[in-house]
Structure formats: structure tokens, C-alpha cells
C-alpha positions as a printed NumPy array, in Angstrom:
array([[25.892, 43.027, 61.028],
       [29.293, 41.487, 61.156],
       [31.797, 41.234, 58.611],
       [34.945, 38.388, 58.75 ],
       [37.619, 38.369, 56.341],
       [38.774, 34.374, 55.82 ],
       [42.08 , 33.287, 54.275],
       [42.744, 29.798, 54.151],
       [45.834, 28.456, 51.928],
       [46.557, 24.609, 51.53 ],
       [49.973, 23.48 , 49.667],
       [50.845, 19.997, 48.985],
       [53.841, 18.898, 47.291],
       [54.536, 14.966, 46.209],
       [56.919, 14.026, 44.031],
       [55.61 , 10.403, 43.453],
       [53.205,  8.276, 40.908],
       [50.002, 10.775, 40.822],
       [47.671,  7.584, 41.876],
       [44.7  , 10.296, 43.408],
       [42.435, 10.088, 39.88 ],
       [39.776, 13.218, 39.406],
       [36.983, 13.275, 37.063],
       [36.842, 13.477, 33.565],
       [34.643, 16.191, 31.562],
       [33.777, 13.799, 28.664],
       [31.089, 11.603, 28.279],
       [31.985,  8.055, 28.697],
       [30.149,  4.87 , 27.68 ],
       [27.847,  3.138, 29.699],
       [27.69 , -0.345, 27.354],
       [27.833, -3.636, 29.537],
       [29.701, -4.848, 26.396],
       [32.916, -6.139, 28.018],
       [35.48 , -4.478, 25.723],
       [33.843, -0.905, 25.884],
       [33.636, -1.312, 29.634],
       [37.216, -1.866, 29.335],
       [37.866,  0.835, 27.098],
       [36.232,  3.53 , 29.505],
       [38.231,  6.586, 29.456],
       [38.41 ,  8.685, 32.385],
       [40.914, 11.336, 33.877],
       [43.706, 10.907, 36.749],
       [44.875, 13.913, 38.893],
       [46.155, 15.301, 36.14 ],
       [43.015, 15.716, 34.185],
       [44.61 , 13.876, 31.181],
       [42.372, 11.126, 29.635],
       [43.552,  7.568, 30.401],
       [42.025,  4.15 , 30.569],
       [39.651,  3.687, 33.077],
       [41.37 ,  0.217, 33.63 ],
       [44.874,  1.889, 34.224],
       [43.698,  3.81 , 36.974],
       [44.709,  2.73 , 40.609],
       [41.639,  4.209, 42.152],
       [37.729,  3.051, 42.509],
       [36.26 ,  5.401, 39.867],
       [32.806,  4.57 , 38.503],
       [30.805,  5.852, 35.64 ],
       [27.641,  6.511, 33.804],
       [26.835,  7.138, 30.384],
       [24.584,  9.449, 28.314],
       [22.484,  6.048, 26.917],
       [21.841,  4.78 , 30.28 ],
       [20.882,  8.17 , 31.679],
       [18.354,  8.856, 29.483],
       [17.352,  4.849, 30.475],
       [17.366,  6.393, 33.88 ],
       [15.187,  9.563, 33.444],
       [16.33 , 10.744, 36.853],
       [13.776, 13.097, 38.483],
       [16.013, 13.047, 41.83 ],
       [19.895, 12.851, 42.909],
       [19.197,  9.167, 43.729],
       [17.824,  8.021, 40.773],
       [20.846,  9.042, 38.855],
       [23.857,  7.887, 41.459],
       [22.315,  4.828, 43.547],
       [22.529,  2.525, 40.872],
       [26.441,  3.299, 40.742],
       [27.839,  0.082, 43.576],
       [29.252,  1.958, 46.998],
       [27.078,  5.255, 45.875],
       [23.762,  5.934, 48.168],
       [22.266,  9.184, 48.305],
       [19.153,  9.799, 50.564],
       [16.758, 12.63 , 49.624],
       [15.484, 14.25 , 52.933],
       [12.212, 15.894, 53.455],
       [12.923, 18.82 , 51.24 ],
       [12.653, 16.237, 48.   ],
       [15.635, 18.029, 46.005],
       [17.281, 18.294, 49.615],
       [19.957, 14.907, 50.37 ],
       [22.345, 13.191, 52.229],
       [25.111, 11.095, 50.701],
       [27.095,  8.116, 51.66 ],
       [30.087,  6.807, 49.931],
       [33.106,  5.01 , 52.249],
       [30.808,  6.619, 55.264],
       [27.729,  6.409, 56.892],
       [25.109,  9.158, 56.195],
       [25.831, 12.661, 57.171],
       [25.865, 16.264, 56.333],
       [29.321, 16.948, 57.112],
       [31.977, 18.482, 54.457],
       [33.407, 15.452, 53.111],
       [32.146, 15.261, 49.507],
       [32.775, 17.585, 46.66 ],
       [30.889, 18.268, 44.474],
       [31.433, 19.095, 40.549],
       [29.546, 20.347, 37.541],
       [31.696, 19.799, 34.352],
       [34.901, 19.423, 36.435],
       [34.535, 22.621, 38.621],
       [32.841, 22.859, 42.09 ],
       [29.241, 24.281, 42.478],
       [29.874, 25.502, 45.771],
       [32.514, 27.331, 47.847],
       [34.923, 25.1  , 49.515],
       [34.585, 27.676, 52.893],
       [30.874, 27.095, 52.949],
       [30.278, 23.519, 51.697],
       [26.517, 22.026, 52.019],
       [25.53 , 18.549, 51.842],
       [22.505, 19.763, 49.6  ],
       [25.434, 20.195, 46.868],
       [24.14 , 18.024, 44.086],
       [21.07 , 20.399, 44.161],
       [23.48 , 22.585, 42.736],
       [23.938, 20.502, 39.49 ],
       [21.777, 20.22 , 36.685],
       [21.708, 16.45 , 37.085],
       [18.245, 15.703, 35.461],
       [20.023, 16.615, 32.227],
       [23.336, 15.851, 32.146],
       [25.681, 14.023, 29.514],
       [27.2  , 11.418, 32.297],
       [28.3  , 11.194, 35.652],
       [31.66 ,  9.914, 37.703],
       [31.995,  9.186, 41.074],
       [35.57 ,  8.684, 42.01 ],
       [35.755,  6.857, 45.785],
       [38.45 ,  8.791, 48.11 ],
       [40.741, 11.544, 48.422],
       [41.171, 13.815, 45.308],
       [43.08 , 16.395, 44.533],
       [43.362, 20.531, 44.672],
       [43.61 , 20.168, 40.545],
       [39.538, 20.007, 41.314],
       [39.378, 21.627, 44.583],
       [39.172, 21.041, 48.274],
       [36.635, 19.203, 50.106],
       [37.449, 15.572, 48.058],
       [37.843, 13.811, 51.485],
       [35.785, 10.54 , 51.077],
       [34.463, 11.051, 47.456],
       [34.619, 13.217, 44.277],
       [31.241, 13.671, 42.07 ],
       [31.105, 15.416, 38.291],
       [27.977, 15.138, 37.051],
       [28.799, 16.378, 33.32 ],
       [26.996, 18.286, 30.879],
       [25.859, 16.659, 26.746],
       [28.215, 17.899, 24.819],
       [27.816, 19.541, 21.539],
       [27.643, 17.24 , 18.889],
       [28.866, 19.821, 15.865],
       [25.909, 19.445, 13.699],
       [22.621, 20.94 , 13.353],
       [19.954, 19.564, 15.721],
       [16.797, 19.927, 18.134],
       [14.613, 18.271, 20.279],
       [11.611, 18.549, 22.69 ],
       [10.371, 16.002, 25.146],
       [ 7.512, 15.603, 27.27 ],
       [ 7.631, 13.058, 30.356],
       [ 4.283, 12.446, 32.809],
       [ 3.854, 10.379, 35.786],
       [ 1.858,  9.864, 39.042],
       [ 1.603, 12.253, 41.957],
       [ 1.358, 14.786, 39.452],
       [ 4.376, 14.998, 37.809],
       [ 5.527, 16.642, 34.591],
       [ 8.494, 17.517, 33.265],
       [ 9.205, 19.713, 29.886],
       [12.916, 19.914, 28.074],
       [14.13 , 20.769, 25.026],
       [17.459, 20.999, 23.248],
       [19.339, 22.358, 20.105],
       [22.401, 22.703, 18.66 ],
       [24.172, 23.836, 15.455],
       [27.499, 24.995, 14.164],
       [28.329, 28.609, 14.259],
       [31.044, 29.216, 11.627],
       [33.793, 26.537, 10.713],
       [35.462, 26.468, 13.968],
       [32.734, 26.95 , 16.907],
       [29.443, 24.891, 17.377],
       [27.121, 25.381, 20.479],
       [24.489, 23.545, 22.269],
       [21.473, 24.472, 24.359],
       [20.001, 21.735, 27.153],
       [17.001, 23.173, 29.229],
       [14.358, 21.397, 31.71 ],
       [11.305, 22.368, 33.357],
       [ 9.594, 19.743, 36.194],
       [ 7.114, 19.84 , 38.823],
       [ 5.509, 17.328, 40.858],
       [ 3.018, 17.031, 43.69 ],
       [ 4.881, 14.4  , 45.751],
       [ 3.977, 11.327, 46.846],
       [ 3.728, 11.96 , 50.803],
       [ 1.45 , 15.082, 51.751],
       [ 3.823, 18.755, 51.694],
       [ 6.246, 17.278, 49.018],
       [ 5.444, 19.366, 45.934],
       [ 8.197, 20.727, 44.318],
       [ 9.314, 22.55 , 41.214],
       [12.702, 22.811, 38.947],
       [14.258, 24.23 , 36.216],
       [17.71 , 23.385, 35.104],
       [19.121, 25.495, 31.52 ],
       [23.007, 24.854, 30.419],
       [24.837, 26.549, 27.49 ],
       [27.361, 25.106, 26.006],
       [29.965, 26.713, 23.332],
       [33.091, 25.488, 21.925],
       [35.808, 27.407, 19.777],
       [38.889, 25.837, 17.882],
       [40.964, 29.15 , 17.562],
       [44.005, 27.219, 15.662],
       [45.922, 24.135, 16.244],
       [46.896, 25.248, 19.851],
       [44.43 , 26.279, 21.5  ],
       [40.845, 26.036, 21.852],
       [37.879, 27.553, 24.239],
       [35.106, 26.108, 26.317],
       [32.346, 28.679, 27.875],
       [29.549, 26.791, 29.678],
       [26.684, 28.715, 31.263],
       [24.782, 26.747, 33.723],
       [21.769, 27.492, 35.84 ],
       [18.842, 25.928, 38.028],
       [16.423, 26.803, 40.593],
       [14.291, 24.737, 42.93 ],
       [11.485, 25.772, 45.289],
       [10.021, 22.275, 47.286],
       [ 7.824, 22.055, 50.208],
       [ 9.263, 20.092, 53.213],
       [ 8.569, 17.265, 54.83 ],
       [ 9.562, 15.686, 58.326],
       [10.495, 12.288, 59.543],
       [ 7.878,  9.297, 60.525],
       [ 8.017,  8.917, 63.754],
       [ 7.461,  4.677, 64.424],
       [ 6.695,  1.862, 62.616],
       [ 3.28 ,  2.076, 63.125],
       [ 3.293,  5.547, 61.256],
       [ 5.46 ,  3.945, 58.058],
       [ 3.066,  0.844, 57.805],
       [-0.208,  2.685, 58.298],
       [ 0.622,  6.688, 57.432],
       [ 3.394,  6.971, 55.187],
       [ 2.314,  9.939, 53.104],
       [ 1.944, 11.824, 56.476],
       [ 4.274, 15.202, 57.04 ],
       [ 5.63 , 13.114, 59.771],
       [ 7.164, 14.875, 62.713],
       [ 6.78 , 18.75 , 61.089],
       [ 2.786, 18.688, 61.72 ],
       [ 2.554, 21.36 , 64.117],
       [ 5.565, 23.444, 62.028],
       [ 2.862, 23.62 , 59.252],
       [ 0.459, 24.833, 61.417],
       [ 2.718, 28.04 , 62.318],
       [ 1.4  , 29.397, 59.018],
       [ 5.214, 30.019, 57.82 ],
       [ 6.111, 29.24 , 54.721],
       [ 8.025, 25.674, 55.387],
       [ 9.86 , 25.42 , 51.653],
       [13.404, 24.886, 50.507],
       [14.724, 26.803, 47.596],
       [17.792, 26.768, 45.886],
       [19.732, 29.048, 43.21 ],
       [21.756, 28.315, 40.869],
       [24.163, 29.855, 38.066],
       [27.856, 30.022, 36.862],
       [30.109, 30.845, 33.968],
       [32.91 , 29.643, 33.254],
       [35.667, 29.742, 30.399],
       [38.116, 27.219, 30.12 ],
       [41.52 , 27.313, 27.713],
       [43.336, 24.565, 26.461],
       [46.869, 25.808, 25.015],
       [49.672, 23.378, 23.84 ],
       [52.52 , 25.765, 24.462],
       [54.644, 23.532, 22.977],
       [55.224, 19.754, 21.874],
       [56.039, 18.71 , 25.59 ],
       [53.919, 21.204, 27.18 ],
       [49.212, 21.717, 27.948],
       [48.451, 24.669, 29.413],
       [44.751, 24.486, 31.136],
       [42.924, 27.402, 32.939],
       [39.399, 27.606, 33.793],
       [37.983, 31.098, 34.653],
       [34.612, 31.049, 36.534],
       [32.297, 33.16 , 38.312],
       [29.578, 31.388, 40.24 ],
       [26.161, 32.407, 42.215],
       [24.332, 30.525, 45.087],
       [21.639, 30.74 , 47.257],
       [19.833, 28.479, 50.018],
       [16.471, 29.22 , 52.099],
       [14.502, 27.203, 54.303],
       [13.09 , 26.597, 57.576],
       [14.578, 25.006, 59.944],
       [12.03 , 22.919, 60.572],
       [14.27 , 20.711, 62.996],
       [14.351, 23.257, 65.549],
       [11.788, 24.391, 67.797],
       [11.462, 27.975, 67.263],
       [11.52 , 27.57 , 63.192],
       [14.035, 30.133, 62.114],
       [14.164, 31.232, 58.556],
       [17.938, 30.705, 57.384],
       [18.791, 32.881, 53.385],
       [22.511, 31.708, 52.7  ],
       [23.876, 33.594, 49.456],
       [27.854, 33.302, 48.12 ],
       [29.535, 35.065, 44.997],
       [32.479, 33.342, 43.855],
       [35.317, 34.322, 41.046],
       [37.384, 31.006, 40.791],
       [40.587, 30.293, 38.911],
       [41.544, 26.678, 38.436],
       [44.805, 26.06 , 36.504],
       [46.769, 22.797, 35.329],
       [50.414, 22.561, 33.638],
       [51.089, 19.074, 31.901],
       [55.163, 19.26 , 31.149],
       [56.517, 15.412, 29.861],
       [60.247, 15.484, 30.287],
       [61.088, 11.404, 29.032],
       [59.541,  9.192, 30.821],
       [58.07 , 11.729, 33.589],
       [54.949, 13.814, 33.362],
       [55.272, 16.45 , 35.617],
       [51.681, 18.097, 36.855],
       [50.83 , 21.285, 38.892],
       [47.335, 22.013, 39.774],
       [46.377, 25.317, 41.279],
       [42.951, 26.464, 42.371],
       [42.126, 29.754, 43.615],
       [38.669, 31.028, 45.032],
       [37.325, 34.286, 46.112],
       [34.054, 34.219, 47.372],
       [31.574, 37.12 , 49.154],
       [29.067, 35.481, 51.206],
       [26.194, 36.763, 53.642],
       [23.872, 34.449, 55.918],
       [20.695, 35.931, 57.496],
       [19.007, 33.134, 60.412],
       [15.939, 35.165, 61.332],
       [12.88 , 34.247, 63.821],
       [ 9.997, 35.655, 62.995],
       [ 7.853, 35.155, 65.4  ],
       [ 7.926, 35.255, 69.512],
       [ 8.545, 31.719, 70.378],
       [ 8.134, 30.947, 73.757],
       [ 9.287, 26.898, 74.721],
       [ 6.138, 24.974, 76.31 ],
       [ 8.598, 22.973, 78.475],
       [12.073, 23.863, 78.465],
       [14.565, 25.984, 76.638],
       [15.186, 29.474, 75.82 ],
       [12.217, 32.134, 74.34 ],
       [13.502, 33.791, 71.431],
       [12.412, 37.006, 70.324],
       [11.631, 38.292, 66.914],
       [14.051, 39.387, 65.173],
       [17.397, 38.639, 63.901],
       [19.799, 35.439, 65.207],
       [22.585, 35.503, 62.811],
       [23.131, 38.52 , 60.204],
       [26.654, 38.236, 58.922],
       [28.726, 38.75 , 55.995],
       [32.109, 36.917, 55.389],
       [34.812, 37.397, 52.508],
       [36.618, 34.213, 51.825],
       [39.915, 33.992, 49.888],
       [41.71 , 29.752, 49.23 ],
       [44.084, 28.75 , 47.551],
       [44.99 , 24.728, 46.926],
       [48.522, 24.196, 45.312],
       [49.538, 20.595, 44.202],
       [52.788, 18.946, 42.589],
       [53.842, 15.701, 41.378],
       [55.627, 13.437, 39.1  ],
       [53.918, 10.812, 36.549],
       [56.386,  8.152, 35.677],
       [55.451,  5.756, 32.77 ]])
């Protein structure tokens, strides 16, 4: 076993108009009524809320009413109605690729957010992210096109994406619902919510799904559970805790090969036939949870103080059913996060630092279990382990700049 030690530090400093917007953590309104469109509110890179309309950036989003006109099952369902947004699910079901400003691809260029904070470690990003989210029940969604900013983290290179939790709505309710489909499906949530006191209320959001797939080896199961609590302490400050969780497990799938396979076979396992026949398990399954605390303090009349405390668990298995000898990958990461924002108005300037902070523990394990030996070419691997590593990862993102009105 191995064990790295990673330090990576970005700073940026700009002392212009802050024009790179991030995500906002309230639900917005998803009307077609012209002057409600209008009157979207979102938040710029300094996490302040603003018109949606004075925002000099292509930032698009979905409300809790057309969500629950959605009923997303899957990531695409939810985002590929948004215009510029596609996101393909791959042959894991819950597994997908996303394109916005690119083609398709897996590589690090798209972070991803649940309630403004990242679900995964920017030193080990994967393109399964929004697996990470609990996106069959959230509140609303943004997807902000191009660079953000470190106020949210790193990895914001051609998009930004915060799919956002229902917010408590300070009074006494609960809810169960019941949704059934073809191929199998089913999928059980419930809700409540009350006040606690006269200056807390708290909500509870939880899901349960399970479907046996249209194409043959598609079957998956999900469960997504969030927690939300809120606390007025006094007039200056107030507390946020959010507790959010989710697990999949989902068989796998490979590609058609042809046309003649997608006109006449397209429920087949496509290319992963003789994968199945290994007798391996050939499943994806990811693992979810996170805490998180977040403070909002008006130091003074001229002065917010925000910092979000988090601690965050995930975990990734499959086969790697794309190469020939089928290894068995088990990715796990254990994060404590800081993320901190200072709003100071001086006249007719906002100035806004963002700082976020990461320290993450994570271990990969690519095994082969079994003696492969290449019919044609290539290398035999043994039996045994490929990769067994363990890495401890330490980033911090800095920013600066100067909001003139």
C-alpha cells in the first residue's frame, strides 16, 4: 500500500466588477409568467441575492412547481429540459455524462453542488457527481454556464450545478407519496416538518425507488434522506445544519454495437454480454452523506459574515466493464471542508473574499479477481491487487474582488 500526501493551493486576486455569478441556495420560481421570470432571484460570486436579470452571466433555473411537474427518476429528467444543459445516463442508469459549452466527456470540468457546497473532493472529481445529489427530491436547481468561482469551490471550469434542497416552510406539515410506472418501477417518499420552539423549525425529505429497467441488466435501486434545520439565534445571526444522504446500487449495462442492434435489439446488454457471463457481480454503487453547518453573522451594518462547516463521506464501486480483464475499482474519500465569505460595502463598493478550504483522506483499491489471460493480444493479469493506495489531500481556493454599483 502506498500513501501520498497532496497539497494544492490556488489564489486569485481581481479587483474588478465580480461578473463570475455562483448559485443561489433558495428556491426560485419556475412560472412562465413574464414578470416572475423577470423577477428570478439568484446569487453572483458573492453569494448575495440579486436579480436574475442583473446578472452578466448565462444562469438558468428551475423551480420547486415544475419539479414536482417533472418527477425526475434520473439526472436527465431534471436538467435536459434546462436550454444548453444535456446530461447522458450511461449504462450504470444513475451513472452520466454531462455536456454544457462542451461535447460529452468525463473529464473534471463541472462542479458539482448540493445546497451551495460540493459533493465531491475537488482532488478526486468524478463525472458520476450528480449521483452524489439527492436530485429526485430537491427544492430547485441552477445551472450557471462557465467559469465560477473558489467562493463555491474549484472545478467550475465550463459549468456550475446546485441542485438545492425544499426548504422548511415554518409550519406544521407532512406528506407521503406513492409513484408507479412500467419496467417495474416504484418509488416511496415522504416528508414533514414543524416548528421547534419560536426561533427554529426543521424539515425532513426522504425517497425510496427501484426499478427493473427498460433494457435487460438495468435494475437499479435508491434512496435519497435530507434534514434540514434552521435557527434564528437573534437579529445577527442565524444557523443552517443540513444532513444529506443517498445510496444507489444499479446493474450495468454496455453500449449497442450497430444500427442493426438499436433497431432490432435495443433492450440487449449490448457490448458487456460476455462480462456477465464472468459470473462477477457487474453493479455500480454509490454512497452518499454530509453535514454541514452554515452561519450567517451581520457583524455590523456594513459588514455579513458567512462560514459553512462540513464534513462529507463518499464512496464508488463498479466494474470496469470497459476493460478486458474486468477489475473491481472501491473509491472512498473523507472530507472536513471550510467555505467562508466576507461581504464589507464601503459606498458604492462591495468588497467580497471567498475562501474554501478542504481536507480530504481518500483510499482506492482496483483489484482483479480472477486470472485473466488475453485471447489475442495484451498483457495476462494475475489475481490480485492493481492499485491499493491511500492519498491525503489538503486545497485551499482564495478569491478577492470589488463590486461597484
Amino acid at each position: 500500500m502506498n500513501t501520498k500526501i497532496v497539497l494544492s493551493t490556488t489564489l486569485f486576486s481581481a479587483l474588478s466588477i465580480c461578473s463570475s455569478p455562483v448559485l443561489s441556495e433558495e428556491n426560485t420560481s419556475s412560472d412562465t409568467d413574464l414578470g416572475e421570470v423577470l423577477g428570478t432571484i439568484t446569487v453572483t460570486a458573492t453569494r448575495t441575492q440579486e436579480k436574475k436579470t442583473d446578472v452578466p452571466a448565462s444562469i438558468d433555473s428551475k423551480g420547486q412547481e415544475e419539479i414536482e411537474l417533472d418527477s425526475p427518476i434520473l439526472q436527465k429528467e431534471l436538467f435536459n429540459s434546462i436550454a444548453g444543459v444535456r446530461v447522458t445516463q450511461t449504462g450504470s442508469t444513475i451513472g452520466h455524462m454531462t455536456s454544457i459549452r462542451m461535447p460529452t466527456n468525463t473529464g473534471p470540468y463541472y462542479l458539482f453542488l448540493q445546497d451551495g457546497i460540493p459533493v465531491q473532493s475537488s482532488g478526486f472529481f468524478n463525472h458520476n457527481g450528480l449521483a452524489y445529489t439527492n436530485f429526485s427530491s430537491s427544492g430547485s436547481t441552477e445551472v450557471l454556464k462557465g467559469a465560477g468561482t473558489a467562493l463555491y469551490g474549484s472545478d467550475a471550469v465550463a459549468a456550475t450545478i446546485n441542485v438545492i434542497s425544499k426548504k422548511p416552510t415554518g409550519e406544521k406539515e407532512y406528506g407521503l407519496k406513492t409513484e408507479a410506472g412500467s419496467d417495474g418501477f416504484l418509488r416511496i417518499g415522504g416528508n414533514a416538518g414543524g416548528i421547534i420552539g419560536e426561533k427554529a423549525d426543521i424539515s425532513v425529505e426522504f425517497s425510496h425507488a427501484k426499478s427493473d429497467g427498460w433494457r435487460d441488466h438495468t435494475a437499479f435501486e435508491r434512496d435519497e434522506l435530507s434534514i434540514t434545520h434552521y435557527y434564528d439565534a437573534n437579529d445577527n445571526n442565524s444557523f443552517k445544519t443540513v444532513l444529506s444522504a443517498n445510496r444507489s446500487d444499479a446493474e450495468m449495462s454496455g453500449s449497442l454495437i450497430g444500427l442493426d442492434e438499436l433497431k432490432n435489439n435495443p433492450t440487449s446488454v449490448g457490448d458487456i454480454a460476455l462480462a456477465l457471463e464472468s459470473g462477477l457481480e457487474i453493479k455500480r454503487k454509490f454512497d452518499f452523506a454530509r453535514l454541514s453547518t452554515e452561519w450567517t453573522h451581520d457583524f455590523s451594518d456594513t459588514t455579513e459574515l458567512n462560514t459553512i462547516a462540513y464534513l462529507r463521506s463518499n464512496r464508488n464501486r463498479y466494474t470496469a466493464t470497459w476493460e478486458p480483464n474486468l477489475p473491481n475499482n472501491d473509491s472512498k474519500t473523507k472530507t472536513i471542508g471550510l467555505m467562508f465569505k466576507a461581504n464589507i460595502a464601503k459606498g458604492k463598493h462591495n468588497f467580497i473574499t471567498g475562501l474554501d478550504a478542504e481536507y480530504t483522506q481518500a483510499s482506492t483499491k482496483y483489484t482483479q479477481l480472477f486470472d485473466f489471460v488475453p485471447t489475442l493480444f495484451g498483457a495476462s493479469v494475475p489475481t490480485g491487487s492493481i492499485y491499493d493506495y491511500d492519498v491525503d489531500y489538503f486545497s485551499i481556493d482564495y478569491t478577492v474582488c470589488k463590486q461597484s454599483h
